[in-house]
C-alpha positions as CSV (number, residue, x, y, z in Angstrom):
1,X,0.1,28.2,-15.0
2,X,3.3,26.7,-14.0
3,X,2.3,27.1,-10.0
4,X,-0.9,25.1,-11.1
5,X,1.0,22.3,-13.1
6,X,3.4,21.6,-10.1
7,X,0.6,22.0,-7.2
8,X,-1.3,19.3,-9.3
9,X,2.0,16.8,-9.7
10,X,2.9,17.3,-5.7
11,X,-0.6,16.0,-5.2
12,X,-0.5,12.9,-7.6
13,X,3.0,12.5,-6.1
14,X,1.6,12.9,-2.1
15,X,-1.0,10.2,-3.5
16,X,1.7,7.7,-4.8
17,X,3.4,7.5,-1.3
18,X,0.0,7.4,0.6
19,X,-0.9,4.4,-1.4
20,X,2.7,3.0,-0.5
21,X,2.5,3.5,3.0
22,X,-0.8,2.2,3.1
23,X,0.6,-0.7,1.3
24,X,3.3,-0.7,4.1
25,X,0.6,-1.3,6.8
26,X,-0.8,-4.7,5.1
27,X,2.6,-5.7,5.7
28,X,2.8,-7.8,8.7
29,X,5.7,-7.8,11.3
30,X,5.8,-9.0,14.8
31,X,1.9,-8.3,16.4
32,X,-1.0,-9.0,14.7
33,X,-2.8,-5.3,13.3
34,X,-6.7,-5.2,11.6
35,X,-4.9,-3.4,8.5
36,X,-2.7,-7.0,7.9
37,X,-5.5,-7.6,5.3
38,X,-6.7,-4.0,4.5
39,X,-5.4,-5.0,1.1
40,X,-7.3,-8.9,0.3
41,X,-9.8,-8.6,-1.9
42,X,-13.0,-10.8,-1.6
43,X,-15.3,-12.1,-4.8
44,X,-18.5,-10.8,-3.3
45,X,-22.2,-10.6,-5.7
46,X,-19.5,-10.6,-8.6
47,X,-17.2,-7.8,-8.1
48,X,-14.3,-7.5,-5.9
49,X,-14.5,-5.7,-2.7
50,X,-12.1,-4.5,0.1
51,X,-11.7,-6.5,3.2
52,X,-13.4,-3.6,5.4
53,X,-16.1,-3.0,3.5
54,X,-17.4,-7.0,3.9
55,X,-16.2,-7.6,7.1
56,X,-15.3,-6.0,11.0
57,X,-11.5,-7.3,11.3
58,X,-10.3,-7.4,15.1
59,X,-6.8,-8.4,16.7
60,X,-7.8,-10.0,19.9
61,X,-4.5,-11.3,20.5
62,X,-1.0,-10.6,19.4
63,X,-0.7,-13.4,17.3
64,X,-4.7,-13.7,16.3
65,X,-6.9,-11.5,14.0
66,X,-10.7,-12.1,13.8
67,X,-13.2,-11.7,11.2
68,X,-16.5,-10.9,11.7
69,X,-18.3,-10.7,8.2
70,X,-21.1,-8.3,7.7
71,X,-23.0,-11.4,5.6
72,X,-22.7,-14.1,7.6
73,X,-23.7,-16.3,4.3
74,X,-20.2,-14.7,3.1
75,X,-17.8,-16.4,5.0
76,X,-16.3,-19.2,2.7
77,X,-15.6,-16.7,-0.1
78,X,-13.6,-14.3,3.0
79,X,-11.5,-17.4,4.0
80,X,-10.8,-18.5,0.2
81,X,-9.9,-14.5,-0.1
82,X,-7.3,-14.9,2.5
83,X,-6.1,-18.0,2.1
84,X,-5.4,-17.1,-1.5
85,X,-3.6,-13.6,-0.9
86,X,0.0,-13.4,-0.8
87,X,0.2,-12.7,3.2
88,X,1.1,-16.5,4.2
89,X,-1.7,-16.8,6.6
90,X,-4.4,-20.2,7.0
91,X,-7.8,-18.8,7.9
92,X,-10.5,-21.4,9.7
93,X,-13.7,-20.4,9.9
94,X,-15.5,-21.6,12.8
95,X,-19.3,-20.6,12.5
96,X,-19.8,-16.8,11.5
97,X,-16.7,-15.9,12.6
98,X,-13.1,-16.5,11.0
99,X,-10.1,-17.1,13.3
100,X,-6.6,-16.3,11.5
101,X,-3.7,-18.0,13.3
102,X,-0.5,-15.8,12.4
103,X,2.4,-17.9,11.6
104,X,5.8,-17.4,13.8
105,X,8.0,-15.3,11.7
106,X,10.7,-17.7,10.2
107,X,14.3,-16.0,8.5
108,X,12.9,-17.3,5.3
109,X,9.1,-15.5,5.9
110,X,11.0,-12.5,6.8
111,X,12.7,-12.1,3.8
112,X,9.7,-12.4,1.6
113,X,7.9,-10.3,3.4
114,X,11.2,-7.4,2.7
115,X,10.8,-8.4,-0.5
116,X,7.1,-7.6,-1.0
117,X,7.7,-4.7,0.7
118,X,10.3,-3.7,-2.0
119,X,7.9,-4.5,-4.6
120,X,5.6,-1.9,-2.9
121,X,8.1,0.9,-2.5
122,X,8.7,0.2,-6.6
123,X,4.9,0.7,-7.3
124,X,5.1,3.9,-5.3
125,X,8.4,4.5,-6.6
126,X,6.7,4.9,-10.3
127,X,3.4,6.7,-9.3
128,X,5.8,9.5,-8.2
129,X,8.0,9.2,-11.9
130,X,4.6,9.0,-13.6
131,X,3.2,12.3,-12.0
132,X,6.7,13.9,-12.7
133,X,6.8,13.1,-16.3
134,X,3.4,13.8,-17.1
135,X,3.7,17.4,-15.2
136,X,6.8,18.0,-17.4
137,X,5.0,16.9,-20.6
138,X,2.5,20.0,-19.4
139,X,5.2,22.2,-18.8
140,X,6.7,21.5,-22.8
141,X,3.2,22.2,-23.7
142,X,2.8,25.9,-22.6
143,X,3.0,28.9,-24.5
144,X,3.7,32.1,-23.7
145,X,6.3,30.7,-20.8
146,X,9.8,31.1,-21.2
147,X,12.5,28.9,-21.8
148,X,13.7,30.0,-18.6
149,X,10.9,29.7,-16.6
150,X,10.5,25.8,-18.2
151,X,13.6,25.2,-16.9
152,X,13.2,26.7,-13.6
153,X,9.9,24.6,-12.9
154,X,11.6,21.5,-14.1
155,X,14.7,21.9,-11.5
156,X,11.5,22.4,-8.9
157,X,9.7,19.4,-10.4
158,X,12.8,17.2,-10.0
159,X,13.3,18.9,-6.4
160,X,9.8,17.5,-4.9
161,X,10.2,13.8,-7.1
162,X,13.5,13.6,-4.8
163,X,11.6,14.7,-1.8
164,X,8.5,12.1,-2.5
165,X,11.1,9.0,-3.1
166,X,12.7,9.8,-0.1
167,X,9.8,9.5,2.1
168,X,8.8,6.7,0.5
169,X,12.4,4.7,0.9
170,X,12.0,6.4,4.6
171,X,9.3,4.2,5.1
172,X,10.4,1.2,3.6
173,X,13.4,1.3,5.3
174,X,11.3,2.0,9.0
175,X,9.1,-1.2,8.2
176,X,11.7,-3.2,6.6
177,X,13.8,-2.9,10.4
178,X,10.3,-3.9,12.3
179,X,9.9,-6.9,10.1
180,X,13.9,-8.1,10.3
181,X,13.8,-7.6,13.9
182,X,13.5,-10.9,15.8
């Protein structure tokens, strides 16, 4: 039982820094990378879909990304959908293809960008909390364990939480040094 309760929270945990480092990887920082918008979500036949699942997203050049959308009667609602996301970047569409300049990296762009990162590292931060608590609320609710044992699996349960947050502030930390270097 208790085995079962913590395999299940090291799972929900695992998934909470996933989704950070993916997260991570939207996050720009010198060179130009397809996964810069892996995170913009387009209005598309009135639901909202991923970037690579409406369009092929190519880096061409260091400081260019290309988008190529499947429906080429698509591409005003991609641009509006990148233009309007937080990343800072001004997408022109020229035919069926959209060509998105990326901005020299100024102190000031830096920064925000460290800050969204931080913002990121919080929301994996609390997916990791959030599996931890609710595996503890399953560990009160057993019978038949002993105090003991409760107590045991909760020192474990604590154990892998501090080994989750640390990869995830390992992370931040790696990307946070490839943004702020000039």
């Amino acid at each position: 039982m208790i085995q079962n309760i913590l395999k299940d929270c090291k799972v929900a945990m695992e998934k909470g820094v996933d989704a950070a480092k993916r997260e991570f990887s939207s996050v720009r920082s010198g060179k130009a990378s397809p996964s810069m918008l892996d995170t913009v979500k387009v209005e598309m036949y009135g639901q909202l879909m991923a970037m690579n699942q409406v369009a092929n997203v190519s880096a061409p050049e260091p400081r260019l990304l290309m988008v190529t959308p499947f429906d080429k009667g698509q591409v005003k609602a991609i641009e509006k959908a990148i233009r309007e996301s937080n990343l800072g970047l001004d997408p022109s569409a020229q035919g069926a293809v959209i060509r998105v300049p990326l901005p020299s990296m100024n102190e000031q762009r830096r920064k925000e960008l460290a800050k969204l990162l931080h913002k990121y590292a919080e929301d994996g931060r609390i997916a990791v909390r959030h599996a931890r608590t609710n595996a503890r609320d399953a560990l009160k609710k057993l019978s038949g364990v002993s105090e003991d044992e409760v107590k045991h699996a909760e020192k474990d349960l604590q154990k892998l939480h501090d080994e989750e947050i640390a990869k995830i502030d390992a992370a931040m930390k790696a990307k946070e040094a490839e943004i702020m270097e000039v």
